[in-house]
N, C-alpha and C positions, 0 to 999 in steps of 0.2 A: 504493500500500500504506500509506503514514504517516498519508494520510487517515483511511482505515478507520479503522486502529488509533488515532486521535486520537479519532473519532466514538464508538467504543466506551469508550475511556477516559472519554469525556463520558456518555457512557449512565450508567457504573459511578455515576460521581459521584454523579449523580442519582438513581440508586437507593439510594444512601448514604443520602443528604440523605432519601427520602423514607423511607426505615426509621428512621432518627434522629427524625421528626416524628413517627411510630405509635409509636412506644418512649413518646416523650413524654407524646404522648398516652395513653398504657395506664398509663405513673405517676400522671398524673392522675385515670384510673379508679379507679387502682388505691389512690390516695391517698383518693379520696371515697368508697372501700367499707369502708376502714377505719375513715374517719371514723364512717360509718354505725353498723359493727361497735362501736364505741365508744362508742355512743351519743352522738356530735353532732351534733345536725340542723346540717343546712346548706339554708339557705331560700333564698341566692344563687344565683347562675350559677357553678359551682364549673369548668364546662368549659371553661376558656380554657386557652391552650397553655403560657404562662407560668408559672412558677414562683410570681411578683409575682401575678398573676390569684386561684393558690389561695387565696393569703397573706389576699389581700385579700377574696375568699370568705369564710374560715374566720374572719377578723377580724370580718366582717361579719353574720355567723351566732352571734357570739359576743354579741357587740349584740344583736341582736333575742331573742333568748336572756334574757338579763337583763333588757330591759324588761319582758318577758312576767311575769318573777319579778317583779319590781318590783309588776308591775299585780294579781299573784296576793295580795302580801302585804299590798297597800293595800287589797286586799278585803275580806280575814281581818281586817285594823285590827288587826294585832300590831306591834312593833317591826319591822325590816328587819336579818335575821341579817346577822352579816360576810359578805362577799362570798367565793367559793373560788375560788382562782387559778386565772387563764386556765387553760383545759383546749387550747388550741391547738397546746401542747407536742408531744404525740405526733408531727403532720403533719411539724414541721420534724427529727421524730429519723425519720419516715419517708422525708423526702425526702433524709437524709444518708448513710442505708445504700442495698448497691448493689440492682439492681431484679430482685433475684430474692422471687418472689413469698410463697412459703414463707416465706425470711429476714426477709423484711417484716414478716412478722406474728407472727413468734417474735421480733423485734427490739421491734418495736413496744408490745405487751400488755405486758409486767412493766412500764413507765414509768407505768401508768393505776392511779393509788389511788385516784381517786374516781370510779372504776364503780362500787365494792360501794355508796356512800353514795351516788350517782343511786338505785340500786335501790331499796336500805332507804328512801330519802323518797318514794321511789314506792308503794312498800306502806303505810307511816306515811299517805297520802294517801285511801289506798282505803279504809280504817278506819273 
């Protein structure tokens, strides 16, 4: 009988452990839709299981980001406006509230003031 009952106690574990890995993984979905929703490309591999992985996604996507701008303003042959602080904020106020979905993104949205100015230089562009 102790058997059993030890085997099954090993089972549980295990299904612990692999619900704990799909959780994880669903914050990181869940992290890269917001990003999206938010308007940050992310050109990285953003699916790694790690927390470190997103960090470094989202760091990485911030990069390529601004060279792009860089390459855009060396075009136009204008100055190079001040740079607007990392937008990468939101990811680590997403990853610090708990993982209900909903709360995420009512948590998340009020911290973004420069979605409206992404927009408006986006129309200023179509012009």
């Amino acid at each position: 009988m102790s058997s059993t009952t030890e085997t099954e106690y090993e089972r549980q574990l295990k299904g612990n452990k692999r619900t704990e890995k799909v959780e994880d993984m669903l914050l990181v979905h869940k992290v890269s839709f917001l990003l999206c929703m938010n308007k940050i490309i992310i050109y990285h591999n953003i699916f790694k299981k790690t927390e470190k992985g997103i960090w470094k996604a989202a760091r990485w996507s911030t990069k390529l980001r601004r060279d792009r701008e860089r390459r855009i303003e060396r075009r136009k042959g204008r100055k190079k406006k001040k740079r607007e602080k990392n937008n990468v904020i939101p990811l680590q106020v997403a990853l610090q509230c708990p993982r209900d979905y909903k709360y995420v993104y009512d948590f998340i949205t009020p911290n973004i003031k420069w979605k409206q100015t992404l927009i408006s230089k986006g129309k200023k562009r179509r012009h």
